[in-house]
KEKE-3310 file (N, C-alpha, C; in steps of 0.2 Angstrom, whole numbers, plus 5000, padded with zeros to 4 digits):
npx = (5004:5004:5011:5008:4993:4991:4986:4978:4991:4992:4997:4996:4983:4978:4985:4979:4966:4970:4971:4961:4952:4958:4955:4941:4939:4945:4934:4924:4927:4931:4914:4909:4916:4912:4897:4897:4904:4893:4879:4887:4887:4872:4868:4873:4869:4855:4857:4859:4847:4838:4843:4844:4829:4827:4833:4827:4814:4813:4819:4808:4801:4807:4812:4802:4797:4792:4784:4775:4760:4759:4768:4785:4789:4778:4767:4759:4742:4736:4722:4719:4713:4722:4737:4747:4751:4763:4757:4750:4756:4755:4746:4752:4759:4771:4790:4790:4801:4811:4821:4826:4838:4849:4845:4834:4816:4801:4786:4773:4778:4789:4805:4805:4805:4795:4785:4788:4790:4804:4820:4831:4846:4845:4843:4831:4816:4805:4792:4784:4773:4764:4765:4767:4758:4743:4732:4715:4708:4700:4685:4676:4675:4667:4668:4658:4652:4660:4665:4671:4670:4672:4684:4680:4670:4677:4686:4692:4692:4688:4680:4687:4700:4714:4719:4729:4727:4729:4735:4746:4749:4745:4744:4734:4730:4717:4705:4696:4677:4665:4662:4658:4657:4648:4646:4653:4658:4665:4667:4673:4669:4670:4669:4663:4662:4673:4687:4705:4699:4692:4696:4693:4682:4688:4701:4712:4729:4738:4730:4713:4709:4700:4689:4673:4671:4686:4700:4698:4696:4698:4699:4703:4697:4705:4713:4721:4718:4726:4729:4737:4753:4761:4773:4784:4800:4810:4819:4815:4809:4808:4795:4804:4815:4825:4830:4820:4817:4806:4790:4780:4763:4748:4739:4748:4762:4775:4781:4796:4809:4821:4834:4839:4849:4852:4851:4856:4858:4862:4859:4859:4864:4866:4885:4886:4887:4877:4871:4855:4854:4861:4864:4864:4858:4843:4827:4819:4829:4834:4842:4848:4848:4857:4861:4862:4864:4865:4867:4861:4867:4856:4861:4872:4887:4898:4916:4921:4911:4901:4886:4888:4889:4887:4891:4881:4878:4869:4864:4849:4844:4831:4820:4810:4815:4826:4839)
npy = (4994:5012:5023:5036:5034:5029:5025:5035:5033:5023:5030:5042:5044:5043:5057:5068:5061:5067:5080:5086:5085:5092:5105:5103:5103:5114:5121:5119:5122:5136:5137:5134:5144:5154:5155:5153:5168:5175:5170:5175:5190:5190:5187:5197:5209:5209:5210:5220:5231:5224:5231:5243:5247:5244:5254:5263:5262:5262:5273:5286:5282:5287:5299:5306:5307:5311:5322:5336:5341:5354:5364:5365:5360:5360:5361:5345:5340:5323:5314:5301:5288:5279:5283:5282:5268:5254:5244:5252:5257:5264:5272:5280:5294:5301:5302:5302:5295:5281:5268:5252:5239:5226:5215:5221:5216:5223:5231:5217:5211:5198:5190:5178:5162:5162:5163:5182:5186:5195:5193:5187:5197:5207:5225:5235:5248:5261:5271:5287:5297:5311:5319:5311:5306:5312:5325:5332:5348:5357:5364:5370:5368:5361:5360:5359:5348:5340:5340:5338:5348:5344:5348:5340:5326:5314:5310:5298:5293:5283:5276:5270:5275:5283:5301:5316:5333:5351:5366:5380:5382:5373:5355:5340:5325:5313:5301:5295:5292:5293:5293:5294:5290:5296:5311:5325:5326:5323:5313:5313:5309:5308:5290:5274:5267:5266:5257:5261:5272:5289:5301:5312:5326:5339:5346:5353:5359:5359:5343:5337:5325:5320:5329:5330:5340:5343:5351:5367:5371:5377:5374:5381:5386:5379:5374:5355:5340:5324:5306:5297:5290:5279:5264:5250:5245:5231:5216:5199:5182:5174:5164:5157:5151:5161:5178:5192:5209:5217:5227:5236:5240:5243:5234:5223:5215:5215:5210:5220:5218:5206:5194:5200:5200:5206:5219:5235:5249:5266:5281:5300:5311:5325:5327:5316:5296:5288:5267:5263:5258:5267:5277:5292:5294:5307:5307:5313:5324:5317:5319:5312:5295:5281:5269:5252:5239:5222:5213:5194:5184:5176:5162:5152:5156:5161:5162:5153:5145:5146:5159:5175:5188:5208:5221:5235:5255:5269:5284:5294:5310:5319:5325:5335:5340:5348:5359)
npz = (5000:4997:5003:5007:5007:5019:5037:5054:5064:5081:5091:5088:5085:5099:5102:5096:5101:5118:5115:5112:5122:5131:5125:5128:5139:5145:5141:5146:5160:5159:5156:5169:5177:5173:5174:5188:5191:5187:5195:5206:5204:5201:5212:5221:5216:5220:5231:5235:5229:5240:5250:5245:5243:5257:5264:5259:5264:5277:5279:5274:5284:5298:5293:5297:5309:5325:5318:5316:5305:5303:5312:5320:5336:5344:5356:5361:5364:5372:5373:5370:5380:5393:5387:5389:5393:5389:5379:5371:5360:5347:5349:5360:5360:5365:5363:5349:5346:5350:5354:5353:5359:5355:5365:5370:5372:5362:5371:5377:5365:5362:5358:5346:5340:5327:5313:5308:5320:5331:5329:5341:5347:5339:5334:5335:5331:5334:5328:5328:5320:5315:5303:5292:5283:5271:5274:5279:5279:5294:5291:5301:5318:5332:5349:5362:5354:5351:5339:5321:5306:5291:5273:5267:5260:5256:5266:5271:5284:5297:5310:5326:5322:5325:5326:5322:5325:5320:5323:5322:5334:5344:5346:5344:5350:5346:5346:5333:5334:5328:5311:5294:5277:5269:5273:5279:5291:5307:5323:5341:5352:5368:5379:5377:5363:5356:5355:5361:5367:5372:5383:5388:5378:5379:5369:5371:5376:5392:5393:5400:5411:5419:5416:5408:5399:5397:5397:5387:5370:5355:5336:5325:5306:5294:5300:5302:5300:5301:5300:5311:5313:5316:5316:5320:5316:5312:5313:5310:5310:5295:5282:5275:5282:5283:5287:5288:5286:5292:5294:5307:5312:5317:5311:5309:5307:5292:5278:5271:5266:5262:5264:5275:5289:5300:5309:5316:5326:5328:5338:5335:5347:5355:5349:5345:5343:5348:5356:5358:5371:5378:5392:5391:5378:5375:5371:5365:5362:5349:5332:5322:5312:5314:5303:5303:5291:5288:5275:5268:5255:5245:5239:5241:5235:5238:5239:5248:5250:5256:5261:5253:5265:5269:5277:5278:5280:5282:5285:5293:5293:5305:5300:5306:5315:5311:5311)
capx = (5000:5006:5013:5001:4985:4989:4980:4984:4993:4987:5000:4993:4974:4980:4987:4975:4960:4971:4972:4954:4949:4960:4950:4934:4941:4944:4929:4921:4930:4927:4907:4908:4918:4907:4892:4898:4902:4884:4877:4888:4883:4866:4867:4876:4862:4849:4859:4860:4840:4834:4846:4841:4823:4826:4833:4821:4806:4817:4820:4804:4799:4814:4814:4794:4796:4789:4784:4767:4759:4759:4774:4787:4789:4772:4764:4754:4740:4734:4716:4715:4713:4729:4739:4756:4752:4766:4753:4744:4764:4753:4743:4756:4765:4780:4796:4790:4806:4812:4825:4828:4844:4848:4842:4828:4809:4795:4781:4770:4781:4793:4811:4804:4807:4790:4786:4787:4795:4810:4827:4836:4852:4846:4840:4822:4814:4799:4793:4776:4773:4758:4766:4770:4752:4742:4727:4711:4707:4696:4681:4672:4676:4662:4669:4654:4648:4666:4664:4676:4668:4679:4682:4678:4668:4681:4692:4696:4693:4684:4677:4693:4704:4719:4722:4732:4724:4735:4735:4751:4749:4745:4741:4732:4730:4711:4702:4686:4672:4658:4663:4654:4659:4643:4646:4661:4658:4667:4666:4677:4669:4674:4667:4666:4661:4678:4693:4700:4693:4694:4696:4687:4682:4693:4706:4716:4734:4738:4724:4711:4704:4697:4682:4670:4673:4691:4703:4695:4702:4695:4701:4701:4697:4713:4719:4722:4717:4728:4729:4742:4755:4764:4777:4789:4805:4813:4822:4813:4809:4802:4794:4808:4819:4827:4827:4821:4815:4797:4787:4772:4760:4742:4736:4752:4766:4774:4788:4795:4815:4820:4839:4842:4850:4852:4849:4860:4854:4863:4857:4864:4863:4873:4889:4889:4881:4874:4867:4849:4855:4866:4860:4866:4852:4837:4824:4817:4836:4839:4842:4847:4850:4863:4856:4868:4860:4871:4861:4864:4862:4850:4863:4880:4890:4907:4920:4922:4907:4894:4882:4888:4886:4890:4886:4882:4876:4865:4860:4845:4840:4825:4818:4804:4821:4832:4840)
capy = (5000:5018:5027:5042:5030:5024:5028:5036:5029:5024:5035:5050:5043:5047:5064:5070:5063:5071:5088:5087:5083:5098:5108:5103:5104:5121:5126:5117:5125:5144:5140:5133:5150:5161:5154:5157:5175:5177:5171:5178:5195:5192:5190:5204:5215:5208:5211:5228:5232:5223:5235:5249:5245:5243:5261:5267:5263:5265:5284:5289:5282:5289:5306:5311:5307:5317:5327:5338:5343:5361:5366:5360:5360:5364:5355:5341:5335:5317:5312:5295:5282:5275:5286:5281:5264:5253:5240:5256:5261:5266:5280:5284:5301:5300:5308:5301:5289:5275:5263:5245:5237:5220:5213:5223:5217:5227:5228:5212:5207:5195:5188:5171:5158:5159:5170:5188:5187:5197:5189:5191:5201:5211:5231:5239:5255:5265:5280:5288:5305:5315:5321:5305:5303:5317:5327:5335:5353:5359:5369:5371:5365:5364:5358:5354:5342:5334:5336:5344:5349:5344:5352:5335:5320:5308:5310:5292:5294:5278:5273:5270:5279:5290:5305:5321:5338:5356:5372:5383:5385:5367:5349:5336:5318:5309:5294:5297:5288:5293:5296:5293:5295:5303:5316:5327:5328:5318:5315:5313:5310:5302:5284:5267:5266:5262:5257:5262:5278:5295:5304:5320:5331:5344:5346:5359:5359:5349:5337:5336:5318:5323:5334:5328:5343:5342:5360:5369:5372:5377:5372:5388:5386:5379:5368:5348:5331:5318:5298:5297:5285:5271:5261:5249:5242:5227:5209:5195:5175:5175:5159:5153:5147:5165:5184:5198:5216:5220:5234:5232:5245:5242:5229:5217:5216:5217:5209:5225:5217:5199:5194:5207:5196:5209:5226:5238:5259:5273:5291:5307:5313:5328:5329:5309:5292:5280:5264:5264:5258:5273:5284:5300:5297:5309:5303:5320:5327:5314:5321:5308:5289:5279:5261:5247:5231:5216:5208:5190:5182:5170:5158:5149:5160:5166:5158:5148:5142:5150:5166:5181:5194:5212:5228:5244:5259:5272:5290:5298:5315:5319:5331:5340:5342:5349:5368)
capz = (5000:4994:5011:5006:5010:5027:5041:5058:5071:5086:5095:5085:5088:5106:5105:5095:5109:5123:5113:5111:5129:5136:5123:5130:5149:5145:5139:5153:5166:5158:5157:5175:5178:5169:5176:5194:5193:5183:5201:5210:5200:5201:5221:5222:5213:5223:5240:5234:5229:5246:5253:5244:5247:5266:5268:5257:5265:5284:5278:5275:5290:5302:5291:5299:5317:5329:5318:5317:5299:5305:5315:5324:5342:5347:5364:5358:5371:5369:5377:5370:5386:5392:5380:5388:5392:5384:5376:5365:5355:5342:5352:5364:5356:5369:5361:5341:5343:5351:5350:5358:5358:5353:5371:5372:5368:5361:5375:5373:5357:5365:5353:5344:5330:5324:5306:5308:5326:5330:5330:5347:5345:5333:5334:5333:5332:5336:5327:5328:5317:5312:5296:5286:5279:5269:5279:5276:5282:5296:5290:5308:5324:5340:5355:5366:5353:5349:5330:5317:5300:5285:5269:5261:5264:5254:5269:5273:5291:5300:5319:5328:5317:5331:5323:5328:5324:5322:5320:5323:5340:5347:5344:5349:5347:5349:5341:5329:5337:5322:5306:5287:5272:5263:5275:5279:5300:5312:5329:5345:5359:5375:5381:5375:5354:5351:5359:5370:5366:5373:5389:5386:5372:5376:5366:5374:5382:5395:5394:5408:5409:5426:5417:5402:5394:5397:5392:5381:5364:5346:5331:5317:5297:5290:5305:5298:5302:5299:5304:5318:5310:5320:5313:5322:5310:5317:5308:5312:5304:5288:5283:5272:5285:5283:5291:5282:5287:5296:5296:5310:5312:5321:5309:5313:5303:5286:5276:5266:5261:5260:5266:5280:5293:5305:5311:5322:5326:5334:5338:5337:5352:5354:5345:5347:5339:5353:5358:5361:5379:5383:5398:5388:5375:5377:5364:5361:5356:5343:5327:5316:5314:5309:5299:5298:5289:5286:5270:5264:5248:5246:5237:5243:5230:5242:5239:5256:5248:5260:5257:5253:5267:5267:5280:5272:5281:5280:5290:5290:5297:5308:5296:5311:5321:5306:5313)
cpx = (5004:5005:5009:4996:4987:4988:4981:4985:4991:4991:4996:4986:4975:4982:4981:4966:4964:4972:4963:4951:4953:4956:4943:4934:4940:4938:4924:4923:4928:4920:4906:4908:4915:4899:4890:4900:4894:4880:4877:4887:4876:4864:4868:4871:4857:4850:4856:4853:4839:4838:4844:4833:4822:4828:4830:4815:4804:4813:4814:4801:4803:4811:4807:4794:4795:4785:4776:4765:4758:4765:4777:4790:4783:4769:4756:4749:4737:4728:4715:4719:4719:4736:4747:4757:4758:4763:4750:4752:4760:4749:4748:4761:4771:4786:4795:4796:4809:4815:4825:4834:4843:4845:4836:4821:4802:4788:4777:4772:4787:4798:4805:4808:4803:4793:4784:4788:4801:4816:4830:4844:4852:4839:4831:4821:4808:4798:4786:4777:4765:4762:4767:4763:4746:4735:4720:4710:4700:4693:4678:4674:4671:4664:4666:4650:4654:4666:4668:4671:4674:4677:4681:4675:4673:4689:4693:4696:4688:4685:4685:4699:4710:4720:4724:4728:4727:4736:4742:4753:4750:4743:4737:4727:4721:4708:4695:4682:4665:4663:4659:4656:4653:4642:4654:4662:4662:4669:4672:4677:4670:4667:4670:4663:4665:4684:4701:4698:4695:4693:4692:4686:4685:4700:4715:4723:4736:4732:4721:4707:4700:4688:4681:4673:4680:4694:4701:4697:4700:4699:4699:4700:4704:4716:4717:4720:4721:4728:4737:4747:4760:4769:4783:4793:4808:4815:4819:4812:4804:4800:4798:4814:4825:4826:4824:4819:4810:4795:4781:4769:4752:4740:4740:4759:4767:4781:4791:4805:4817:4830:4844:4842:4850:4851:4853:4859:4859:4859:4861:4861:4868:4877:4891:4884:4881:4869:4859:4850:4860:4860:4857:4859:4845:4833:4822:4822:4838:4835:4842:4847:4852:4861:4859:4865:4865:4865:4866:4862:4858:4856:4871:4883:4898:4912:4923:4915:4899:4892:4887:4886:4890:4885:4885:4877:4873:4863:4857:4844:4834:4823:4811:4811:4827:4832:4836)
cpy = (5006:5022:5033:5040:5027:5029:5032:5032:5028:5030:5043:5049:5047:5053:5067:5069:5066:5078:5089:5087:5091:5102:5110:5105:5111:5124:5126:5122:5135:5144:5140:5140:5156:5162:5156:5163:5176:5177:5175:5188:5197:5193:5195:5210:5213:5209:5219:5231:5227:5230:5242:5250:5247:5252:5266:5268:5262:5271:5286:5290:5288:5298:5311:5309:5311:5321:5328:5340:5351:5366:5362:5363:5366:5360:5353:5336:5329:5316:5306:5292:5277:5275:5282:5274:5259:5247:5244:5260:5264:5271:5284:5290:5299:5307:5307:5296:5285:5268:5258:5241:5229:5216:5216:5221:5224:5224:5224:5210:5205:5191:5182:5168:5158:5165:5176:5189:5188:5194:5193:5193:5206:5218:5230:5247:5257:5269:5280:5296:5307:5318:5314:5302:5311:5318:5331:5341:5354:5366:5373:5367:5366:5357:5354:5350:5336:5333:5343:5343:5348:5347:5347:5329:5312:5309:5302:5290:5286:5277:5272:5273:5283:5293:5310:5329:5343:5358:5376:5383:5378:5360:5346:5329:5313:5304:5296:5290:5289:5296:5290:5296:5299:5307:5320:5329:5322:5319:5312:5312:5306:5296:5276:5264:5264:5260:5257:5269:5283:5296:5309:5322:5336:5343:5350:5355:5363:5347:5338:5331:5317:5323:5330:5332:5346:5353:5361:5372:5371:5378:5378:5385:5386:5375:5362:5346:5327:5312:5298:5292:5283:5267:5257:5244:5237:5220:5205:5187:5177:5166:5154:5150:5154:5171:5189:5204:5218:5227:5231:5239:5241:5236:5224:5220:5213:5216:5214:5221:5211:5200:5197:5202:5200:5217:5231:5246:5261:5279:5294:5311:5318:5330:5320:5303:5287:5275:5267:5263:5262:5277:5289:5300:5298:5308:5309:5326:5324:5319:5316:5299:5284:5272:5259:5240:5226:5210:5201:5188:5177:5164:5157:5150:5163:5160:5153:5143:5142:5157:5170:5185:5201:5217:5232:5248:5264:5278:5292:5302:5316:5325:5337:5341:5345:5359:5373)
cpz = (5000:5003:5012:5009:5016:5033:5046:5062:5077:5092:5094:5085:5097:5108:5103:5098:5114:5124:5114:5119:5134:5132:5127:5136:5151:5145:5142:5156:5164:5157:5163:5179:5178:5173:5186:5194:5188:5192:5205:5211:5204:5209:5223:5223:5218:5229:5241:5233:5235:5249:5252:5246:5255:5268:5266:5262:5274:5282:5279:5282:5297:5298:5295:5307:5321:5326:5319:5308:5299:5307:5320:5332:5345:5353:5358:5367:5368:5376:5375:5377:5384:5388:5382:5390:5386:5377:5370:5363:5350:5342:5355:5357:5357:5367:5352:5340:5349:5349:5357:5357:5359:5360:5374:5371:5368:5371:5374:5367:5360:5359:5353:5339:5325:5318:5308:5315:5327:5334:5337:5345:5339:5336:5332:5335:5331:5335:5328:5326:5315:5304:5290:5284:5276:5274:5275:5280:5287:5292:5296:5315:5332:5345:5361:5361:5350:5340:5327:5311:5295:5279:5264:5262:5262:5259:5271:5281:5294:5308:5320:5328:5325:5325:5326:5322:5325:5319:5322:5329:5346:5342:5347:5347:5352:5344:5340:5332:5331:5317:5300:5282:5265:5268:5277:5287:5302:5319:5335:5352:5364:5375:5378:5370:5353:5358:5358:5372:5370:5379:5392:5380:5372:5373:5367:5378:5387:5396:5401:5408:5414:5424:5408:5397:5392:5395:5387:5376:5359:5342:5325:5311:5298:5295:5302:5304:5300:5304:5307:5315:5315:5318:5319:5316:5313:5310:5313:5305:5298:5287:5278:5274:5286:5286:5286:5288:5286:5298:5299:5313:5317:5319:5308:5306:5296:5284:5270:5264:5264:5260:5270:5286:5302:5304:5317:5320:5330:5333:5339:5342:5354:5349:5343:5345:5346:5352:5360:5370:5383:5387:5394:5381:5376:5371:5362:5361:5349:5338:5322:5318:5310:5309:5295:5299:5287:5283:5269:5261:5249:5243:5239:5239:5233:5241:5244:5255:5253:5257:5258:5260:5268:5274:5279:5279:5279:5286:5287:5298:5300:5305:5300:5315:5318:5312:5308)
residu = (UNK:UNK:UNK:UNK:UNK:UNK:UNK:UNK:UNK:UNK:UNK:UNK:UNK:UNK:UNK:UNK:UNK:UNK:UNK:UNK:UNK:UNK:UNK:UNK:UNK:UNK:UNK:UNK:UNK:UNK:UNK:UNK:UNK:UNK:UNK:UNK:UNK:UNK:UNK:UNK:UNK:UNK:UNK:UNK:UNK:UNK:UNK:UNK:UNK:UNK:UNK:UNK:UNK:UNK:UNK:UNK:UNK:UNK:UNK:UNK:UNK:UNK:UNK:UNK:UNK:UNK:UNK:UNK:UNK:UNK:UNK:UNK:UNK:UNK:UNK:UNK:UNK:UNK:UNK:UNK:UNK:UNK:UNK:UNK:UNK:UNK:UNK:UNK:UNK:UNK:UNK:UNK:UNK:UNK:UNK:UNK:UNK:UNK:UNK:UNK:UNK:UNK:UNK:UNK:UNK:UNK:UNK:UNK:UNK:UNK:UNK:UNK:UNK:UNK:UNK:UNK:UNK:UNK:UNK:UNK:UNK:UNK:UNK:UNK:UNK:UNK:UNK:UNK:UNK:UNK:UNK:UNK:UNK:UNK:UNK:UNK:UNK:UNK:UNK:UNK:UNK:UNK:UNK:UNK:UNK:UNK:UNK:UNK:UNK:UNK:UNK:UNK:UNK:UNK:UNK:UNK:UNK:UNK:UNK:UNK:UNK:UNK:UNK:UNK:UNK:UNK:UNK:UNK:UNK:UNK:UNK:UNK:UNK:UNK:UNK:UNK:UNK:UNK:UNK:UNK:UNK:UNK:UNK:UNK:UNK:UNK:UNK:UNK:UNK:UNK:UNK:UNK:UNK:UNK:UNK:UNK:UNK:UNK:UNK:UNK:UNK:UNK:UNK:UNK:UNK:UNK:UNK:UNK:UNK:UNK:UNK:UNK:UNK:UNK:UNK:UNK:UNK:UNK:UNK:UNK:UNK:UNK:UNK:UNK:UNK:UNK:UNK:UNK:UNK:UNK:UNK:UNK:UNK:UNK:UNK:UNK:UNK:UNK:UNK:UNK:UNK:UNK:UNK:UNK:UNK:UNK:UNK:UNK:UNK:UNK:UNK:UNK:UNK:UNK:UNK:UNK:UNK:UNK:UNK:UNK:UNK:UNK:UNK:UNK:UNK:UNK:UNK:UNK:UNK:UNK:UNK:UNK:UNK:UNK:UNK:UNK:UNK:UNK:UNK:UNK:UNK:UNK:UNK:UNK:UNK:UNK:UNK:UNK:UNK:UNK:UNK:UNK:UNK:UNK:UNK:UNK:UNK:UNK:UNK:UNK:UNK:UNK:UNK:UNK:UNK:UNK:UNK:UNK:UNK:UNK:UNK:UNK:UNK:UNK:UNK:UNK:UNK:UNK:UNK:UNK:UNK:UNK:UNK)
# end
């Protein structure tokens, strides 16, 4: 046979499978490559939007504390029953901010494992503003029958409803006990329609829960109404075996960012950021508040072959306490 027509060798059948296999190894090995950073990527992004989220929807909160829809630092009287109770967080006024440090619990909301209970070792906070939801204007205000006229009847107002009322001069925080929306009246009067319902009908400050008709205090054309807003933030179980980042208000709580493992607060207090369990914080000084989350990815993506985590931080100012 002509040395042209012969075939290959098994030696050269050989090299040319173990050129071929490093080939493919390679190409293996750079899509395995590829496809871990792509995860690693997309964790990343996702760390980053829960994060962003979470100090989103912090911030607004944090940024209305204390405040009033009218002005700031005006005496606010509160007549609903049992105002400073720690069971009613969501009437009590107080200082509009409050903070618990990792050992601390909420009153009646004790650390658990269930879903939406808060993780031990980890921060909370307690705000309560009159600014952070829109209002409707007073038209009329008559004292001895507990009823403000609105300038609209699509105010949104219902039986129980806390709201705080304020005109430049004062505020004052009461629960509607009648209201209707084909009319534009609502009412405020002490007893037991709602709970836990009011003290007196005066609205005047300092409060006198002594007398029916309590201090007396009229409301001019052009002073608001708005719903008393509530909020406490805290990391607690989600139901996937994971933490995430709770918003709980009167009607229970609320899973707002997914991967938030922890939660840790200071206040500016002074020229200085504290613990919520420093002495030296006075809650009606704080100004800002300094919000450190440590996300983690949802997927074994780090190189040690566990999640991803990261802490980032975040100040927000108390925009009713700005100079």
């Amino acid at each position: 046979m002509s040395r042209r027509a012969a075939g290959f060798s098994l030696v050269e059948l050989m090299i040319a499978l173990l050129i071929g296999l490093i080939v493919v190894g390679g190409a293996v090995s750079l899509f395995i490559t590829n496809r871990q950073t792509s995860r690693t990527t997309e964790n990343l992004s996702r760390m980053q939007e829960n994060a962003r989220v979470a100090f989103e929807m912090m911030s607004r909160d944090i940024r209305e504390a204390a405040g009033t829809p009218c002005a700031k630092n005006i005496p606010v009287a509160n007549v609903v029953n049992n105002s400073t109770a720690p069971a009613n967080w969501w009437a009590n006024w107080g200082d509009g901010i409050l903070g618990y440090d990792d050992n601390q619990p909420f009153p009646n909301a004790p650390f658990g494992s269930g879903d939406a209970q808060r993780v031990a070792g980890t921060d909370a906070i307690e705000i309560k503003s009159g600014s952070a939801t829109p209002g409707v204007t007073v038209v009329a205000h008559n004292p001895s029958s507990a009823e403000f006229h609105l300038n609209t009847n699509q105010h949104h107002l219902e039986d129980g409803d806390v709201v705080m009322v304020c005109d430049y001069v004062q505020a004052a925080i009461t629960q509607i006990t009648n209201s209707s929306s084909s009319n534009s009246n609502v009412v405020h009067n002490p007893g037991n329609t709602v709970s836990p319902g009011n003290c007196t009908k005066g609205l005047g400050y300092p409060p006198l829960c002594s007398s029916t008709n309590g201090t007396p205090y009229t409301y001019k054309p052009n002073s608001l109404v708005v719903k008393l807003s509530a909020a406490r933030w805290y990391v607690g179980n989600n139901d996937r075996n994971g933490r995430s980042l709770y918003r709980a208000d009167r009607n229970g709580g609320q899973e707002v960012a997914d991967g938030i493992s922890n939660l840790q607060l200071r206040y500016l207090a002074g020229d200085q950021y504290l613990p919520a369990s420093s002495p030296l914080v006075a809650w009606k000084d704080v100004t800002a508040v300094e919000v450190a989350l440590d996300v983690v990815s949802g997927e074994r993506v780090g190189s040690d072959g566990q999640p991803l985590t990261r802490r980032l931080t975040h100040v927000v100012a108390l925009r009713n306490r700005a100079p």
